[in-house]
N, C-alpha and C positions, 0 to 999 in steps of 0.2 A: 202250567197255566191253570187258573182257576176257574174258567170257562170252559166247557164242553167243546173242545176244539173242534173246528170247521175242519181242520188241515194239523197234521203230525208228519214228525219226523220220517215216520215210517211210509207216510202216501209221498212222501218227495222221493224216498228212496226206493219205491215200486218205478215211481214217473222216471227215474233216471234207468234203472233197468230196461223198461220199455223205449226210453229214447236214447240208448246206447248204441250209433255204430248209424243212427238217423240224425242224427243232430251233432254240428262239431262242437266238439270242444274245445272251447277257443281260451289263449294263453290271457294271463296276467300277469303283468311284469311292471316292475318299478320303472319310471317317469324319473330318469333322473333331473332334468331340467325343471318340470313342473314342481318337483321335490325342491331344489335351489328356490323356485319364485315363491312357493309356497309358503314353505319352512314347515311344510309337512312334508311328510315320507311316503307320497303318492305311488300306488299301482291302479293299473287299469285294466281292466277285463274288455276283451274289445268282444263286444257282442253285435257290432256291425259291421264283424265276418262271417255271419251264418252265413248259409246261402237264400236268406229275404234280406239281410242287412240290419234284421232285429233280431231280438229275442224272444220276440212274442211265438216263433214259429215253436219254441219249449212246449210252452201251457196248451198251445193250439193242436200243436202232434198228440200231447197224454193224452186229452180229452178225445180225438178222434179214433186215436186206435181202444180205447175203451168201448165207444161209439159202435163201432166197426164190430169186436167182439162179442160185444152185448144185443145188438139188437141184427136183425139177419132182415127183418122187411123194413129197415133203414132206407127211408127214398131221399136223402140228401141232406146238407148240412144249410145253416145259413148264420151269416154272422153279421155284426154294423162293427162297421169301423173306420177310424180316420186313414187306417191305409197299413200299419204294419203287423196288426192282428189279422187283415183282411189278408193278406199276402199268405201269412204263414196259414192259415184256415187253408185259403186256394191251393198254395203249392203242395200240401201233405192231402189236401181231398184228392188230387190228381193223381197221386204217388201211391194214392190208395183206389183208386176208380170211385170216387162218389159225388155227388151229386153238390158242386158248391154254389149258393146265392151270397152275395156280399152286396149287401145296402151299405155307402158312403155318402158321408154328407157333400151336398151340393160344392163348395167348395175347394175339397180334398186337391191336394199338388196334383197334379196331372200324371207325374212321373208314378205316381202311385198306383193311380187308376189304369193307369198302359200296363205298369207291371201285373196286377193283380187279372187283369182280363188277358196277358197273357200266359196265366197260370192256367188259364182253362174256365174261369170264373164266371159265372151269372153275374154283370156289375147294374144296381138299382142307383143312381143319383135322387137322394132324397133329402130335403131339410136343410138347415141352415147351421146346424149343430150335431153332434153325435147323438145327443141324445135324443131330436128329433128323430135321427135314420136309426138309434132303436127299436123305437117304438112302431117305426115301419116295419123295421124285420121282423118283431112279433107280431105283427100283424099279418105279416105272408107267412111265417113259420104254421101261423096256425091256418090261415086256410092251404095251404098245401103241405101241410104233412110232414114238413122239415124241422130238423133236430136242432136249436138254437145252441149254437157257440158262442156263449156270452167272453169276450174279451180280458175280462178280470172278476167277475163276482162271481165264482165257479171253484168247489174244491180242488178239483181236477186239472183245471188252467191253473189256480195258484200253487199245486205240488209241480206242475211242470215247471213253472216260474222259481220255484225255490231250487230249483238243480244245479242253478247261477252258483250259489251258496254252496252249496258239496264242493262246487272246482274250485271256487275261489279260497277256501279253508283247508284245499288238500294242495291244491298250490302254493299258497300263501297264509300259513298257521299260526303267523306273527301279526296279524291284521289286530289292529283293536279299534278301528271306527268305519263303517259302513256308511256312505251317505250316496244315498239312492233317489233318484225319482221317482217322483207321485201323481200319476194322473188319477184312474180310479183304483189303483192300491193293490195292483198285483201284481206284481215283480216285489214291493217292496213286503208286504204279507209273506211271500213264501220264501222270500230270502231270510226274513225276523225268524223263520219259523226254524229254519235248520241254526241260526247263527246262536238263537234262545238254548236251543238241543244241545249243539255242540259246543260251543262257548258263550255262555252265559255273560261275562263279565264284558264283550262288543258293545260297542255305543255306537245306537242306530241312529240316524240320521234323512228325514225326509226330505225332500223337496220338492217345491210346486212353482211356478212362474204365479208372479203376484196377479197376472190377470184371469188368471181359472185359478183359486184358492179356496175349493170347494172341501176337499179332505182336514185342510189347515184349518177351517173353520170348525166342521163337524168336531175333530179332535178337541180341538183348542176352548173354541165356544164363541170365536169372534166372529165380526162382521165383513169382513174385507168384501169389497164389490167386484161384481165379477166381469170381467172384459167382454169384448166379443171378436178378438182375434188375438193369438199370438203365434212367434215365430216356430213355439216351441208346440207345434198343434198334434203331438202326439200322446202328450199329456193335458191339452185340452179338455175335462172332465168335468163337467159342469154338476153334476150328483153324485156324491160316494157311493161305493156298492157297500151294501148291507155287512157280508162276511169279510169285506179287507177292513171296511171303520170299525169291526170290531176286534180285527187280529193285528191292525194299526195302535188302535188303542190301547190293547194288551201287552205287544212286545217293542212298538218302537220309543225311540226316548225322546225324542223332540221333533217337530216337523219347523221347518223354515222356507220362506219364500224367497227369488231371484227375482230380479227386476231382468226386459227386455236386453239392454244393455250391456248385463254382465252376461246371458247366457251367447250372446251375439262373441262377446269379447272371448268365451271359452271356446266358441266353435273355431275362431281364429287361429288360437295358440293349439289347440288341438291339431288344426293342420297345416299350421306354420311349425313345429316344435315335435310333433308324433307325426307329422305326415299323414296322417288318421281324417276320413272324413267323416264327420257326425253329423245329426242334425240337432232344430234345437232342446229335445226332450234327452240327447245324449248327450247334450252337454250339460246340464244343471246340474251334475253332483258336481263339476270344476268350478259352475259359475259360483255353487255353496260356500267354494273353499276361497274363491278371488274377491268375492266380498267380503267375507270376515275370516281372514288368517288367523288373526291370533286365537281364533276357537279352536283349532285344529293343530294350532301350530306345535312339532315333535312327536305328535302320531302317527301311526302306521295306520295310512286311510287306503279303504276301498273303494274305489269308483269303477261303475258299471258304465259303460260308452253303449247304451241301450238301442242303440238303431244309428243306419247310416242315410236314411233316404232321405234327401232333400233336394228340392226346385234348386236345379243349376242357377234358373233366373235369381231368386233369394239368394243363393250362395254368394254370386256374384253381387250383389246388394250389399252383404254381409262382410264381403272380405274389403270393400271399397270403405266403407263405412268405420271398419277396423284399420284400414291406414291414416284414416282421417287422425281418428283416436288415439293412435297412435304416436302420429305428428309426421307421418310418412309422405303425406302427399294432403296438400296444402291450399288453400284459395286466397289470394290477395290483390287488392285495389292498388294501382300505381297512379296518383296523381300527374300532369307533367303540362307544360304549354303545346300546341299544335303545332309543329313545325316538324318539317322533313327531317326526319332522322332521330327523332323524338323515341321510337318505337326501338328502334333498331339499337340506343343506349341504355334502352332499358332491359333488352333480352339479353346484353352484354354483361352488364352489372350481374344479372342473375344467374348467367352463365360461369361469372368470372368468382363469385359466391359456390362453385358447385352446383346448383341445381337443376333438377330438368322439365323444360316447360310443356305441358300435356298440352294443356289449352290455353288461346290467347283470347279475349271478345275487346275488340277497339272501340270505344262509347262515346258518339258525341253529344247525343240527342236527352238522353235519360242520364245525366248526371246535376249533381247542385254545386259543380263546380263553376267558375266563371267562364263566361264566353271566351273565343281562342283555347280553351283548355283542354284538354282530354283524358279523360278517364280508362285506365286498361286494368282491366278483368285477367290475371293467372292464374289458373291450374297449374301447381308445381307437385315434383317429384320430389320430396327432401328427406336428410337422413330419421329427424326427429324434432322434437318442439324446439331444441335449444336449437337448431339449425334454421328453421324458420326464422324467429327471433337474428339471426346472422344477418340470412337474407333479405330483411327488410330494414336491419342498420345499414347494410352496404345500399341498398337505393337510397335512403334516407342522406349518407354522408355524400352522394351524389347530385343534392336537393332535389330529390322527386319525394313528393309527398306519398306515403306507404304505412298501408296497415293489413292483418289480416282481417278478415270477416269470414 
């Protein structure tokens, strides 16, 4: 590097010696399936098997038992975060008797905040953003005497975070493309940092969801606007840290954005295909690859599956939403005249098509069809789009008027 490094080779391989035997190490292994959809040669590193479901609990153990080490009239630690820095801070302050505060932004999943305050945790609900319930923790950090564990802009957190990088190179030595998540740039900083060391010739790969494109920008130089929710609220990062935009901009090779959609569609197949639950910051290296194959396509990629914690409610949102997409399960209008038995030829026809009807709504009042007529509303079960398309010829050659919407 021709920069004064923040972070070397050598501080990732202290951090893993200290987190050896406290942190598992979790397998990577080729995705054959995803490999077939891809036309790349996919492995995954499930890193929401730790025991917080992230990875962050890496960066967050180095920095504490350093902490721990170094300072003896240490009155406690305090961190912000959206929920899976906070987790790993609580669970390893506990493992170590100290003192933890964790500021989360007002909104943070619930499942987060239950987890994290059952780690033992001081929980603060502040702000509307991460980086509002920052600026809160340094503000308790200083009037009360506690040790800020900054999330990602920390050498110490990002040598923890590069330890990803030692297993997945000593696992998997044939990797030639890394494509990682970016929220504020610490997983992918200390991953670049060992992958630069030890193999130079890796093609990195960021990612960010298009609605917090805060790093993409700093790097890049562009404007892209910045949201105020995504699915993927782990990497919600609305200010790059200082030391990752600059070990971003030194070691990784391009950064790219996801839209909503594709990282929704990879949390799908992730656990329809790996049986794997991710949330949506752990899916963005897949959603990288389902949006643009043919960039990837014949390489040996590494995907980090960065965290597993996500709102059952969301999930469930997310997997209905993905049958939709799919063409699995369907919404469609049956036309028909109002007469006794009207209904009952229609659930026939659909039935006799294969399909299976979720939900029925019988309309007489709110439709533009003619008087005597009736309008019926299906939720169906179907194999896929071509099957729909079936189902609505067969009412069709039945003369009931049939469309989806």
């Amino acid at each position: 590097m021709s920069v004064a490094a923040p972070v070397t080779l050598a501080d990732v391989e202290a951090a893993a010696g200290r987190l050896s035997g406290q942190v598992l190490e979790t397998p990577c292994v080729e995705s054959k399936t995803l490999s077939q959809i891809t036309g790349a040669q996919v492995f995954l590193k499930f890193e929401n098997l730790q025991f917080t479901a992230s990875f962050k609990e890496r960066g967050a153990l180095n920095k504490l038992l350093t902490l721990a080490r170094d300072g003896a009239s240490l009155k406690g630690v305090i961190a912000a975060s959206a929920g899976n820095h906070a987790q790993g801070v609580a669970h390893h302050a506990q493992r170590l008797g100290l003192r933890a505060v964790i500021v989360m932004p007002l909104h943070t999943p619930t499942v987060k905040v239950a987890r994290t305050r059952g780690f033992g945790a001081e929980v603060l609900l502040h702000g509307e953003s991460f980086d509002e319930a920052r600026a809160e923790a340094m503000r308790v950090a200083e009037a009360e005497g506690l040790a800020f564990v900054h999330p990602f802009d920390d050498p110490l957190v990002i040598a923890g975070q590069g330890t990803i990088a030692l297993e997945m190179l000593r696992q998997q030595p044939d990797l030639d493309t890394l494509v990682i998540a970016v929220g504020g740039g610490g997983m992918i900083s200390g991953i670049a940092t060992v992958a630069r060391a030890l193999k130079p010739s890796l093609q990195i790969v960021g990612v960010q969801t298009s609605r917090f494109p805060a790093m993409v920008n700093a790097i890049k130089g562009t404007t892209h606007p910045q949201g105020s929710s995504t699915i993927a609220e782990g990497i919600a990062v609305g200010e790059p840290g200082r030391l990752t935009r600059e070990l971003i901009k030194a070691l990784v090779d391009d950064m790219v954005l996801v839209d909503e959609g594709d990282i929704e569609q990879a949390i799908v197949m992730l656990l329809e295909i790996e049986k794997t639950l991710v949330e949506g910051a752990g899916a963005a290296g897949l959603a990288a690859l389902l949006k643009d194959p043919r960039r990837f396509a014949g390489r040996k990629v590494g995907l980090v599956l960065c965290g597993g914690n996500i709102d059952p409610l969301l999930l469930a949102a997310i997997i209905e939403r993905g049958m939709v997409r799919a063409g699995r399960l369907a919404r469609i209008r049956v036309g028909a005249r109002d007469t006794p038995g009207a209904l009952a030829r229609i659930t026939a026809v659909v039935a006799e098509a294969g399909a299976n009807i979720e939900e029925v709504h019988h309309q007489r009042a709110f439709t533009m069809l003619a008087a005597l007529n009736v309008e019926v509303e299906l939720v169906l079960q179907t194999r896929n789009h071509e099957h729909i398309g079936a189902v609505i010829a067969a009412l069709q050659a039945q003369g009931f008027e049939a469309a989806a919407y």
